[in-house]
KEKE-840758 format. One record per atom (N, C-alpha, C): x, y, z; atom name. Coordinates in pm, 1 decimal, decimal comma. Example, Ala and Ser with C-alpha at 12.3 -4.5 7.8 and 13.67 -1.06 7.14 Angstrom:
2
1319,0	-569,0	780,0	N $
1230,0	-450,0	780,0	CA $
1320,0	-330,0	780,0	C $
1285,0	-225,0	708,0	N $
1367,0	-106,0	714,0	CA $
1290,0	3,0	787,0	C $
***
This chain:
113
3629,3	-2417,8	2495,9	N $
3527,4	-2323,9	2455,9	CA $
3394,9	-2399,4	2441,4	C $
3270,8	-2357,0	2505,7	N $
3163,5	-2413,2	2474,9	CA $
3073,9	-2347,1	2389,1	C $
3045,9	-2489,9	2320,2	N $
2924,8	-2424,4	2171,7	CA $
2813,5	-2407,3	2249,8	C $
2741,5	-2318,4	2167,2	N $
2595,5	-2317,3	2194,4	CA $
2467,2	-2322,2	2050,1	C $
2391,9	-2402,8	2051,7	N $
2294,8	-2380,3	2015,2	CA $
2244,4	-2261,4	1914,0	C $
2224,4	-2255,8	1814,2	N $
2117,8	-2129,4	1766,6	CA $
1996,6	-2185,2	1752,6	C $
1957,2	-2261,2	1765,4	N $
1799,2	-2284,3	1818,7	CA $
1733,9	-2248,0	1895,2	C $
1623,1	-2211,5	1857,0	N $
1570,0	-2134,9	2001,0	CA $
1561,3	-2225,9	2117,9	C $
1452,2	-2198,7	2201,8	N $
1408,6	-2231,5	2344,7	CA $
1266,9	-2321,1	2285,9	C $
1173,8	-2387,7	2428,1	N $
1067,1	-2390,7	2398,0	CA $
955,9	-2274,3	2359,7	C $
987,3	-2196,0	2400,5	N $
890,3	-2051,1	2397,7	CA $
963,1	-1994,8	2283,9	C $
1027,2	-1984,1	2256,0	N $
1072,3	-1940,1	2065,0	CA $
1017,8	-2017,5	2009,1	C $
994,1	-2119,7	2000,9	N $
976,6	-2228,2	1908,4	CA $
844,6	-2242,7	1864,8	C $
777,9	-2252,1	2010,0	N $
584,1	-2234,4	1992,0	CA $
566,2	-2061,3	1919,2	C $
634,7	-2003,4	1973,5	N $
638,0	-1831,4	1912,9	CA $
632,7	-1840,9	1756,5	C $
760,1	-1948,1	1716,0	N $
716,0	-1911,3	1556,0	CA $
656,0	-1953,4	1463,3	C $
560,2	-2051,6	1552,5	N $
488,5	-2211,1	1451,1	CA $
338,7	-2117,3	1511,0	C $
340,1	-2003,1	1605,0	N $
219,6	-1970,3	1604,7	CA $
204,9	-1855,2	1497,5	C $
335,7	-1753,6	1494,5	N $
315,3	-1708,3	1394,5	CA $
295,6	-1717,4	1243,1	C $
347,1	-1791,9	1224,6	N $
323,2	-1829,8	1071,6	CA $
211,0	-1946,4	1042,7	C $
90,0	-1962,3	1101,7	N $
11,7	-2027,2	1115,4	CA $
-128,8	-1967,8	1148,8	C $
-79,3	-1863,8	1196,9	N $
-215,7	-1788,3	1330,4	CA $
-243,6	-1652,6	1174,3	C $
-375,5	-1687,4	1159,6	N $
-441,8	-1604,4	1049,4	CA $
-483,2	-1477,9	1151,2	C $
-498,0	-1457,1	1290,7	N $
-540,6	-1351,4	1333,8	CA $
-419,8	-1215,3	1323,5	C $
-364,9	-1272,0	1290,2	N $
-243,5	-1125,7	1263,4	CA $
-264,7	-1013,1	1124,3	C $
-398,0	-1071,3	1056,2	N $
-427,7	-995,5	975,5	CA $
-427,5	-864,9	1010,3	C $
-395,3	-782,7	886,9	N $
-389,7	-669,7	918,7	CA $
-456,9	-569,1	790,3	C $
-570,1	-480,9	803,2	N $
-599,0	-395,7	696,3	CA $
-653,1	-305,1	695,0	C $
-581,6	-174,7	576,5	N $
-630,3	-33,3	590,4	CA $
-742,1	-24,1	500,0	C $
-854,7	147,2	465,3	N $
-892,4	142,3	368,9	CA $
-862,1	326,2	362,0	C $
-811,1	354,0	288,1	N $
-785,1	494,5	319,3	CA $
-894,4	562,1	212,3	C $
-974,3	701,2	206,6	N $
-1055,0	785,5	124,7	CA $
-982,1	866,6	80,8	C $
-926,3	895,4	-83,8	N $
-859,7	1027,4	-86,3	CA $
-1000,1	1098,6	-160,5	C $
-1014,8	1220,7	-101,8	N $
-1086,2	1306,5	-215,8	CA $
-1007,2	1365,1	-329,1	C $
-1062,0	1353,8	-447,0	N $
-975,2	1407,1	-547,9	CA $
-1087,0	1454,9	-691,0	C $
-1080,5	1550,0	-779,7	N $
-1153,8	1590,0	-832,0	CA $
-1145,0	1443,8	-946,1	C $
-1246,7	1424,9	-1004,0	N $
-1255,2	1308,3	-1075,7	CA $
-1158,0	1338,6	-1222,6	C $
-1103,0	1424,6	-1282,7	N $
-1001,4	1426,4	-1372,8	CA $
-878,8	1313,0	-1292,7	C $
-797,2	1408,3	-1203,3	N $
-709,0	1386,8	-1113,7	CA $
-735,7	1190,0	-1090,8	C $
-842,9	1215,3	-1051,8	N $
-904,8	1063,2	-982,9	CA $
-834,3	959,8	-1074,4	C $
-941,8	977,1	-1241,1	N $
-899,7	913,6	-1331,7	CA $
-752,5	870,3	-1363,7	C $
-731,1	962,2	-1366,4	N $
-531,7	946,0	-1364,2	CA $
-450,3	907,5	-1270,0	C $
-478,6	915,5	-1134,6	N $
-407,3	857,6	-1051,7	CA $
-479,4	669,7	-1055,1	C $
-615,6	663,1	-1083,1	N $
-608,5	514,6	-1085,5	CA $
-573,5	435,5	-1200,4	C $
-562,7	484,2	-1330,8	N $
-531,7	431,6	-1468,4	CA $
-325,6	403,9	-1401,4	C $
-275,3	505,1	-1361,2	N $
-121,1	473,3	-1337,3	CA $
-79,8	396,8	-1258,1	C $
-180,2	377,5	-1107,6	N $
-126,7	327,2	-957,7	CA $
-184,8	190,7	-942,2	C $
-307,1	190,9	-1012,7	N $
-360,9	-0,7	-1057,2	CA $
-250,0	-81,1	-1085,3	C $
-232,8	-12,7	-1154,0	N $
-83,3	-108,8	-1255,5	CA $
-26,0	-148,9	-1127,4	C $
30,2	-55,4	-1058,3	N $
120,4	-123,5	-963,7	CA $
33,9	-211,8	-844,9	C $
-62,7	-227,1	-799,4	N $
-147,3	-251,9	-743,8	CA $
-156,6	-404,0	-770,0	C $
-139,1	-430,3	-875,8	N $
-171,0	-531,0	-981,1	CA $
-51,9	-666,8	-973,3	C $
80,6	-563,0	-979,9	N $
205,7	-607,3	-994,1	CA $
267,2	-652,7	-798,0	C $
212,6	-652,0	-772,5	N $
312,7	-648,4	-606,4	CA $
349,3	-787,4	-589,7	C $
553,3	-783,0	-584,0	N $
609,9	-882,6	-620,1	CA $
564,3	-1043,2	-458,3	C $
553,3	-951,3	-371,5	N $
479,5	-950,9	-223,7	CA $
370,4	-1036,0	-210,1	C $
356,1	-1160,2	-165,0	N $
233,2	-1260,8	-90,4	CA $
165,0	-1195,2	-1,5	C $
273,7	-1156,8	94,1	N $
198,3	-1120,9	209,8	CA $
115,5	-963,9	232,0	C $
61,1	-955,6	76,2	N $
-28,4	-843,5	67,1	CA $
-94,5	-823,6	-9,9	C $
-218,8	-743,9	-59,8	N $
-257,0	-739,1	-166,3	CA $
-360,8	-583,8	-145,6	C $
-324,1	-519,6	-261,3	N $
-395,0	-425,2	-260,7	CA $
-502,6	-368,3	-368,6	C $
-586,6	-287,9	-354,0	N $
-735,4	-259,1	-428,8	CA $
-706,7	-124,2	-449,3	C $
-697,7	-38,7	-545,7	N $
-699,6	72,5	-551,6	CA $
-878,5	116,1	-657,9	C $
-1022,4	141,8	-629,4	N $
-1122,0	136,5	-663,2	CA $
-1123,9	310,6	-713,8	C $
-1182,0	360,7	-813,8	N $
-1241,2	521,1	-855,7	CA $
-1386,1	496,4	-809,2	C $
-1404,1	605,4	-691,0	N $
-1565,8	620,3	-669,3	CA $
-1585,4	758,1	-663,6	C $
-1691,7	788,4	-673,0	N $
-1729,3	945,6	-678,1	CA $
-1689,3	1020,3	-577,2	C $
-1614,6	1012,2	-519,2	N $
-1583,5	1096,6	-395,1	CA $
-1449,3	1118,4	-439,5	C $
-1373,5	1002,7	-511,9	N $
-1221,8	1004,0	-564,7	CA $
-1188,2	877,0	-541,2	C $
-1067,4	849,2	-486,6	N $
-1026,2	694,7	-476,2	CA $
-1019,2	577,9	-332,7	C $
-1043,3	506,5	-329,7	N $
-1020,8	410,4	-214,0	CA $
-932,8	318,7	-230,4	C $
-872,6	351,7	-162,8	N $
-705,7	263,4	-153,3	CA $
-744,8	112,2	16,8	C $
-760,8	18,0	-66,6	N $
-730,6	-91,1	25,3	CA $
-625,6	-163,1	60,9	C $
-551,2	-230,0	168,4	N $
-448,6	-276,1	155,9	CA $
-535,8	-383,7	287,1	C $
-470,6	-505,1	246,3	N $
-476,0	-667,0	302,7	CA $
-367,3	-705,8	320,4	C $
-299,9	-736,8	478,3	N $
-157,3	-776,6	462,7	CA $
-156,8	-874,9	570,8	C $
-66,6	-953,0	534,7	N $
-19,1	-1054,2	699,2	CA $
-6,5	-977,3	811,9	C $
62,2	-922,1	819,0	N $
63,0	-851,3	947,9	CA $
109,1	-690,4	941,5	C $
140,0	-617,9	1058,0	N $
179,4	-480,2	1022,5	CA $
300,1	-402,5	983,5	C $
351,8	-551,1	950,9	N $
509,0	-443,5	887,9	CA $
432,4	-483,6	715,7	C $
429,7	-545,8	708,8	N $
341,2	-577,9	541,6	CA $
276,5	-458,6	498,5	C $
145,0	-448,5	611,6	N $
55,5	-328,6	553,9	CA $
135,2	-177,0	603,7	C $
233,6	-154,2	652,9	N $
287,8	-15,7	684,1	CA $
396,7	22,8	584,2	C $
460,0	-137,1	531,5	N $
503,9	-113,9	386,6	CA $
470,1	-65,2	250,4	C $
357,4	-121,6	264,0	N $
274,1	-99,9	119,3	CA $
173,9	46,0	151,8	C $
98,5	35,2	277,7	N $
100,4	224,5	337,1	CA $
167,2	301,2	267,6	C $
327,7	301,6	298,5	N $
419,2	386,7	243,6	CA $
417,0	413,0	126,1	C $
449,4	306,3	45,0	N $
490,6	327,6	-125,9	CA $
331,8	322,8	-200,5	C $
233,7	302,6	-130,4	N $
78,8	368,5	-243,3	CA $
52,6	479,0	-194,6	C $
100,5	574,6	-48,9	N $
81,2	664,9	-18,0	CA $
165,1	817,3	-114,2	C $
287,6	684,9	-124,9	N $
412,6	802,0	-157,3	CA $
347,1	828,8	-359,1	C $
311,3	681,0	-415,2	N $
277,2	707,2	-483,2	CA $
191,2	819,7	-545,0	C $
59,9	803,4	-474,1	N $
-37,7	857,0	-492,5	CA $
12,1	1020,3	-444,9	C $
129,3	1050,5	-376,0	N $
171,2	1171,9	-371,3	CA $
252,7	1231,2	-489,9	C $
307,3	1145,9	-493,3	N $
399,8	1197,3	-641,5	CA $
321,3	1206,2	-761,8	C $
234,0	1141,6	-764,4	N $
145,5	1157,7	-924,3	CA $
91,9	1293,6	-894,2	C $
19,0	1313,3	-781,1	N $
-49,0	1450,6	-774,1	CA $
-3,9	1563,9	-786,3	C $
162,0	1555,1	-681,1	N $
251,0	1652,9	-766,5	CA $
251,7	1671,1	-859,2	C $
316,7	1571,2	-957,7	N $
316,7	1600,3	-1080,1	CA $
195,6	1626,1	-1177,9	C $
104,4	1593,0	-1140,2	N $
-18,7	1643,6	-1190,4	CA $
-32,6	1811,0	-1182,0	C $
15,7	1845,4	-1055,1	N $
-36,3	2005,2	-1012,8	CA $
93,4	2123,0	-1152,7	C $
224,6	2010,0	-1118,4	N $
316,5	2109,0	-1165,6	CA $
310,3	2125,2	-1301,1	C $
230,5	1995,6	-1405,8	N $
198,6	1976,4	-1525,5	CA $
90,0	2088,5	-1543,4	C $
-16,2	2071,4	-1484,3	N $
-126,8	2174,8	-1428,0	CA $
-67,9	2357,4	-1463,0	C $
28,5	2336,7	-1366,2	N $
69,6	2506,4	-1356,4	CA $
158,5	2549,5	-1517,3	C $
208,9	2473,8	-1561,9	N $
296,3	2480,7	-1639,3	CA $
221,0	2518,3	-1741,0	C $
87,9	2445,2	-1761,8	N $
7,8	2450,9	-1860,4	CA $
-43,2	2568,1	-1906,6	C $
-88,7	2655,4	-1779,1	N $
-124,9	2778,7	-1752,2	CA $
-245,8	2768,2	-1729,5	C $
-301,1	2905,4	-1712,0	N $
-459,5	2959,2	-1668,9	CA $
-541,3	2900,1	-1782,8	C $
-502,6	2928,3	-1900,5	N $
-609,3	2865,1	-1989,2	CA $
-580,5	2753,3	-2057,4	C $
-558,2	2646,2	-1949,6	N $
-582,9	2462,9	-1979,8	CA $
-700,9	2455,1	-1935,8	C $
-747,4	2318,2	-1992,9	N $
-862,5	2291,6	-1921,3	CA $
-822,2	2149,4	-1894,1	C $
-881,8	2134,5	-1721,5	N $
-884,5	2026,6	-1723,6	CA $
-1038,2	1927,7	-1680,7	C $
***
């Protein structure tokens, strides 16, 4: 029976000393949500936190309150990094709003917010 190798080739080899070396693989979003500035306030006082916390090197994210509502930045090595963190500040920022609306309705016609 003949062994083989799990080492790559020459062309694997230059492949992965370029990747993990080569800064051009940067990758970054900046997404605009409009949101009424109550809403605003509250989704950035909860989603900073996590923003803050990302156990993750190969990313880093900005969640800013500006008058329009929020700007969500994400800085990542490359695009599975930033399509990761896409996901879970997107999903975030969806679920708070839900729950914002259903807190909202529950409250009734005469809450104020």
């Amino acid at each position: 029976m003949e062994k083989h190798s799990l080492r790559g080739d020459k062309d694997t080899d230059s492949l992965k000393s370029a990747h993990s070396s080569s800064q051009i693989n940067r990758a970054t979003a900046e997404i605009m949500i409009s949101v009424p500035p109550l809403e605003r306030d509250i989704l950035h006082r909860s989603i900073s936190i996590e923003a803050g916390d990302i156990p993750s090197r190969r990313m880093r994210v900005q969640l800013l309150a500006v008058n329009e509502g929020l700007k969500l930045i994400i800085y990542a090595d490359d695009t599975v990094s930033l399509r990761a963190a896409l996901n879970s500040f997107l999903r975030f920022i969806d679920s708070s709003l839900r729950s914002i609306k259903i807190i909202s309705d529950m409250e009734g016609p005469s809450s104020t917010r």
